[in-house]
N, CA, C and O atoms as a GROMACS GRO file, in nm:
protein
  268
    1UNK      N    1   0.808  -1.033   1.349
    1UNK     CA    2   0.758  -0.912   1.288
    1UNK      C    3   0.613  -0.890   1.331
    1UNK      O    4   0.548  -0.982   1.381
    2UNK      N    5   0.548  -0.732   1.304
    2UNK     CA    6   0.467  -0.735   1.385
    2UNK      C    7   0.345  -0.738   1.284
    2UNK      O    8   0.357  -0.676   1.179
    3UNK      N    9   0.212  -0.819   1.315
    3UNK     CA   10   0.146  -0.829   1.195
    3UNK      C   11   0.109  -0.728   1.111
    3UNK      O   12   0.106  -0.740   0.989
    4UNK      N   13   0.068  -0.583   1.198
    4UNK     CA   14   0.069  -0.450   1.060
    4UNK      C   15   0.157  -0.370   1.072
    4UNK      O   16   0.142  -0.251   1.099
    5UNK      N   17   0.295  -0.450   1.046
    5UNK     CA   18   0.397  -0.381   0.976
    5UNK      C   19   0.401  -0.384   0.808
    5UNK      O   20   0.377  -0.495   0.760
    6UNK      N   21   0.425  -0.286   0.722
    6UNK     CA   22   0.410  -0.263   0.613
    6UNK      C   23   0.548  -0.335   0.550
    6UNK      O   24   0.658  -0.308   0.597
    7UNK      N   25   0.538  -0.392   0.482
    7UNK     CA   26   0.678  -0.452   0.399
    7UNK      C   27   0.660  -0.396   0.284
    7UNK      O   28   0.558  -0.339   0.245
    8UNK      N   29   0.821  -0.420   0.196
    8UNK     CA   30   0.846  -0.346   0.080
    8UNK      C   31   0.762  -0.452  -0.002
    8UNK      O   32   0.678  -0.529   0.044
    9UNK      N   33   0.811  -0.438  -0.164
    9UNK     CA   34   0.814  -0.506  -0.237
    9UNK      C   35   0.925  -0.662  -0.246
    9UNK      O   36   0.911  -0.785  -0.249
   10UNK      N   37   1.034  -0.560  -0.247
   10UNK     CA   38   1.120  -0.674  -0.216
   10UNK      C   39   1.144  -0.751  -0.088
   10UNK      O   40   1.244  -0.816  -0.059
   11UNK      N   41   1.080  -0.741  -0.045
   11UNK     CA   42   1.049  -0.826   0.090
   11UNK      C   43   0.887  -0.952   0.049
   11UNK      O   44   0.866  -1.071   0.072
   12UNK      N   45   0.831  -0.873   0.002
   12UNK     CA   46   0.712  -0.986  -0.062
   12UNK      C   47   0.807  -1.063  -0.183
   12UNK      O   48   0.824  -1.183  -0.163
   13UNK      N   49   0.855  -1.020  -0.277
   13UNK     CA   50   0.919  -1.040  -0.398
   13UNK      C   51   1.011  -1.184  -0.298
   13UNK      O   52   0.999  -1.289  -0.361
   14UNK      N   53   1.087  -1.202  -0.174
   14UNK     CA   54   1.188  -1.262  -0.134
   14UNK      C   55   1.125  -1.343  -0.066
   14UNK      O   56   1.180  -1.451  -0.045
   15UNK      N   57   0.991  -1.318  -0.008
   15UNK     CA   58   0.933  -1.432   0.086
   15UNK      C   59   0.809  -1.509  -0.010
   15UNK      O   60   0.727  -1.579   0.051
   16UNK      N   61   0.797  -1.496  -0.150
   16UNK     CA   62   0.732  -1.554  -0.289
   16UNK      C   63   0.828  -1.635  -0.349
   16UNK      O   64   0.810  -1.744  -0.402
   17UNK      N   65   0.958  -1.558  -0.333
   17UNK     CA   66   1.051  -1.703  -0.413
   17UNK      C   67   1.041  -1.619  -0.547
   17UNK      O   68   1.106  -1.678  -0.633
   18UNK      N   69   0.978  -1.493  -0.600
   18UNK     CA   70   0.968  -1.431  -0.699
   18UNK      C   71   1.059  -1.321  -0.713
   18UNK      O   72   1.145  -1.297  -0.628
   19UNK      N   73   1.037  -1.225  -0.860
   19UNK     CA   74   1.126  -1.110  -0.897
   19UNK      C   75   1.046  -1.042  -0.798
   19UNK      O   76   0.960  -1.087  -0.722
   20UNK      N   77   1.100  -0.894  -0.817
   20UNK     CA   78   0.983  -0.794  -0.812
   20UNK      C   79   0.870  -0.739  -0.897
   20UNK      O   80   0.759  -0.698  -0.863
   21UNK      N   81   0.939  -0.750  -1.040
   21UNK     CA   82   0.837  -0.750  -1.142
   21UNK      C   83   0.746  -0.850  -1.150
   21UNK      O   84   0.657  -0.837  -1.234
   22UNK      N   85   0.748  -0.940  -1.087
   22UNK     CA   86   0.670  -1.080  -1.095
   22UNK      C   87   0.536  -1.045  -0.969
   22UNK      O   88   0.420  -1.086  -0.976
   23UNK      N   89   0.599  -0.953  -0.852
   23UNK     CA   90   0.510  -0.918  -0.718
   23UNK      C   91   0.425  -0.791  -0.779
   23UNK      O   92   0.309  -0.761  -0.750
   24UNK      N   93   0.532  -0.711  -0.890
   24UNK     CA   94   0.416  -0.626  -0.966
   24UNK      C   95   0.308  -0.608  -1.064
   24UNK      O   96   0.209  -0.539  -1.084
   25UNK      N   97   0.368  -0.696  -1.109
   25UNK     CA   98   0.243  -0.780  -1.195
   25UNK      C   99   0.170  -0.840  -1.153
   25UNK      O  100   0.079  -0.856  -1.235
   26UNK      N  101   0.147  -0.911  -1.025
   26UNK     CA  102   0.074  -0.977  -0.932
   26UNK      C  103  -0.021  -0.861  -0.903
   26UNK      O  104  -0.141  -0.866  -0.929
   27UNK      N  105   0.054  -0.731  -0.833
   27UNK     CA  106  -0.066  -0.612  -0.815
   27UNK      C  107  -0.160  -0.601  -0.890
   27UNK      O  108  -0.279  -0.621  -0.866
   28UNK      N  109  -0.071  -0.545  -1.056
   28UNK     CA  110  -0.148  -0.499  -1.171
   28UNK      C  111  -0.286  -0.575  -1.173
   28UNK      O  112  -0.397  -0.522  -1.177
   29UNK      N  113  -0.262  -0.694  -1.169
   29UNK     CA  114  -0.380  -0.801  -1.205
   29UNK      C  115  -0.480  -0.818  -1.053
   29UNK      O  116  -0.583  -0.882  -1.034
   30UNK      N  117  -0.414  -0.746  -0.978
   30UNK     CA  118  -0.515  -0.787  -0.851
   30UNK      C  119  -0.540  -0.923  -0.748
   30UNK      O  120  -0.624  -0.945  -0.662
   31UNK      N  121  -0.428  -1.000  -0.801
   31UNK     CA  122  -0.398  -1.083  -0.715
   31UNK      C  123  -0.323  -1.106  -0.636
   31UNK      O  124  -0.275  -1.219  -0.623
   32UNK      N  125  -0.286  -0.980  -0.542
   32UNK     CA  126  -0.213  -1.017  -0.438
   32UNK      C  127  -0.283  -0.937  -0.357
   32UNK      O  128  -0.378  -0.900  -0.425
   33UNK      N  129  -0.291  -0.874  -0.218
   33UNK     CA  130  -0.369  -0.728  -0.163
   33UNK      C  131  -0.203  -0.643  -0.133
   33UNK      O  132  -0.095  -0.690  -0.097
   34UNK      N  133  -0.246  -0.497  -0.168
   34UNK     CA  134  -0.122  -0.424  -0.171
   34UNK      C  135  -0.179  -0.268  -0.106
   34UNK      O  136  -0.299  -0.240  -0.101
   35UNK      N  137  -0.110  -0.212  -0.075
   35UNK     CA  138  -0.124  -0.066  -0.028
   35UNK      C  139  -0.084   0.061  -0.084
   35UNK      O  140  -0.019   0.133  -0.008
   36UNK      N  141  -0.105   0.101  -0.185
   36UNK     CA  142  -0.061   0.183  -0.246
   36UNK      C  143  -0.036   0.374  -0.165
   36UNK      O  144  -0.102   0.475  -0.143
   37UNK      N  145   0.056   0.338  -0.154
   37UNK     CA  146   0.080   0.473  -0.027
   37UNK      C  147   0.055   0.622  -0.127
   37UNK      O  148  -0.030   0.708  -0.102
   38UNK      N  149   0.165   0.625  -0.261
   38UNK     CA  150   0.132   0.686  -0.339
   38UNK      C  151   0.175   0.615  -0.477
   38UNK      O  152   0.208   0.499  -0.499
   39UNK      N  153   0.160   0.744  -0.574
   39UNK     CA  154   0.203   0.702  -0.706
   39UNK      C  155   0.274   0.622  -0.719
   39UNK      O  156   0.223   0.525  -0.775
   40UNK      N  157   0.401   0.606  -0.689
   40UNK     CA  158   0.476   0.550  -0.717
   40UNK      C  159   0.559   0.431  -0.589
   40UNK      O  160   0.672   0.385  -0.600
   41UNK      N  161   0.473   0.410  -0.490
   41UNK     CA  162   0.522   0.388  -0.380
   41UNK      C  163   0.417   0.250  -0.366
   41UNK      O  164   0.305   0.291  -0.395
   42UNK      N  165   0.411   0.122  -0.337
   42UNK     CA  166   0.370   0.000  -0.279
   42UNK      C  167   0.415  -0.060  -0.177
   42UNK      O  168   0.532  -0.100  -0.184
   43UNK      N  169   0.344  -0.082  -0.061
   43UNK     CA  170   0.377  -0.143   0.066
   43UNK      C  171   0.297  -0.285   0.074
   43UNK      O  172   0.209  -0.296  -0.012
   44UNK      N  173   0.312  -0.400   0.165
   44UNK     CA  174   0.189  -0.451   0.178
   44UNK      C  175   0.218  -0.472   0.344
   44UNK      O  176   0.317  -0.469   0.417
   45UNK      N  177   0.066  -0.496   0.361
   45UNK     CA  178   0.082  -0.549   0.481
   45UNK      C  179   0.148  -0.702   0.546
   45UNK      O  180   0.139  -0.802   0.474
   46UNK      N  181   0.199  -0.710   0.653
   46UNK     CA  182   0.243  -0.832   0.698
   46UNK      C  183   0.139  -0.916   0.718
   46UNK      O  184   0.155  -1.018   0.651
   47UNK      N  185   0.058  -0.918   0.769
   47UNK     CA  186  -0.040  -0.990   0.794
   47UNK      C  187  -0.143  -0.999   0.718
   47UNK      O  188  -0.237  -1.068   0.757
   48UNK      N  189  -0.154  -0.916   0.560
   48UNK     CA  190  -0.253  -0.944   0.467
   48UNK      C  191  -0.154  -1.046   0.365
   48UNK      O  192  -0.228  -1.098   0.281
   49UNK      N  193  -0.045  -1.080   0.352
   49UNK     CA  194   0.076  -1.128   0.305
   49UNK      C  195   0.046  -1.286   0.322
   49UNK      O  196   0.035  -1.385   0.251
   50UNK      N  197   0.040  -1.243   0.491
   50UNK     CA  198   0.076  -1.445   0.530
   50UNK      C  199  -0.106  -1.475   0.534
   50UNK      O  200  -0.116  -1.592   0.571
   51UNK      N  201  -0.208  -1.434   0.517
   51UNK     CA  202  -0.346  -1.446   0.525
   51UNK      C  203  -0.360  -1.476   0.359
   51UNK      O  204  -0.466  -1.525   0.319
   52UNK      N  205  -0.298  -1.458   0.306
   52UNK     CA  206  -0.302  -1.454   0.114
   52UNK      C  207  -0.231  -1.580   0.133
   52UNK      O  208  -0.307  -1.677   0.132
   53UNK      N  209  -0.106  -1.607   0.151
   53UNK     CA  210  -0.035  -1.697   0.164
   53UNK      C  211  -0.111  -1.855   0.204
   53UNK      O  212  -0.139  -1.941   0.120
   54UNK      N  213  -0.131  -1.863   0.337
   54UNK     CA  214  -0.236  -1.934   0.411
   54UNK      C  215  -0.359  -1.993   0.327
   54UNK      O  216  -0.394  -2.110   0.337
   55UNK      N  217  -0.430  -1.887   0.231
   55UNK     CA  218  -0.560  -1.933   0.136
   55UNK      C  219  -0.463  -1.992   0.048
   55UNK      O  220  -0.438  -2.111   0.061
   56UNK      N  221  -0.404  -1.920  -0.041
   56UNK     CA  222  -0.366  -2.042  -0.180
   56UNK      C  223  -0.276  -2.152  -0.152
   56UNK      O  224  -0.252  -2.227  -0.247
   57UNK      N  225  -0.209  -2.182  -0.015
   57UNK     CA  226  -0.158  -2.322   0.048
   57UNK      C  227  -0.286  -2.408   0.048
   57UNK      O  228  -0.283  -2.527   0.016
   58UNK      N  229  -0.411  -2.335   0.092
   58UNK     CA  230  -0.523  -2.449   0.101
   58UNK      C  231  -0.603  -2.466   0.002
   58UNK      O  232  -0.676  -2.563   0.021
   59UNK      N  233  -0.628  -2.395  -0.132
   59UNK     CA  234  -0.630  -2.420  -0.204
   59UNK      C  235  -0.574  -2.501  -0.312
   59UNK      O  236  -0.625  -2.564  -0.405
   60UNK      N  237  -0.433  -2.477  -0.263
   60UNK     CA  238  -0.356  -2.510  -0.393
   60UNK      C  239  -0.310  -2.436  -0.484
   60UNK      O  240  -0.283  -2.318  -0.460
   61UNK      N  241  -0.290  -2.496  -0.617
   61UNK     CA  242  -0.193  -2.361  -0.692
   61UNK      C  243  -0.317  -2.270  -0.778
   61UNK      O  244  -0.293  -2.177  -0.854
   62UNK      N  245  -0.473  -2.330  -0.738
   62UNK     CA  246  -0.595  -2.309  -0.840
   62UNK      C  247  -0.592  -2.340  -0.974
   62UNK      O  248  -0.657  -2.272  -1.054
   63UNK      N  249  -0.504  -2.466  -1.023
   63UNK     CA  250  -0.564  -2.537  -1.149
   63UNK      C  251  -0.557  -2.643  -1.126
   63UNK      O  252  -0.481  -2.703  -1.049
   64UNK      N  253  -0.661  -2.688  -1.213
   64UNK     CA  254  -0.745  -2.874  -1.219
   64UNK      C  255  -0.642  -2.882  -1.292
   64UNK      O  256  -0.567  -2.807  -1.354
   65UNK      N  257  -0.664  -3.075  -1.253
   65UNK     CA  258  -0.598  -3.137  -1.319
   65UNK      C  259  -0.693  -3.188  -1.398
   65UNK      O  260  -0.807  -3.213  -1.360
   66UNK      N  261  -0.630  -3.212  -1.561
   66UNK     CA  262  -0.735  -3.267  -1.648
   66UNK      C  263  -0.660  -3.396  -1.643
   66UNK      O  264  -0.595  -3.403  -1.748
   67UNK      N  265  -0.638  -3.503  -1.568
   67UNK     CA  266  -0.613  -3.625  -1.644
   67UNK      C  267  -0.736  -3.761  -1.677
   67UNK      O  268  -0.702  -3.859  -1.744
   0.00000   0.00000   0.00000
């Protein structure tokens, strides 16, 4: 795929292992990057996808462990 090809939702939703409500609620809150074409319409990019992806693999899941 080509890196700025626009994917659906359910295409992020399937390559997360998540719902779609789970990839939209991810928007709502601002933690994913998304493209809002219009009102009612969300794309993301391919290559802002696997660049998101890529940081929280090297991060991790972003919580301490308290033991």
């Amino acid at each position: 795929m080509e890196k700025d090809n626009l994917i659906k939702v359910a295409e992020v939703a399937e390559r997360l292992g998540i719902t779609k409500m789970g990839v939209y609620g991810m928007v709502f809150k601002n933690k994913i990057p998304a493209v809002k074409i219009s009102r009612r319409c969300l794309r993301f990019r391919y290559s802002d996808i696997e660049e998101w992806l890529e940081k929280k693999s090297q991060k991790g899941n972003g919580r301490k462990n308290n033991k």
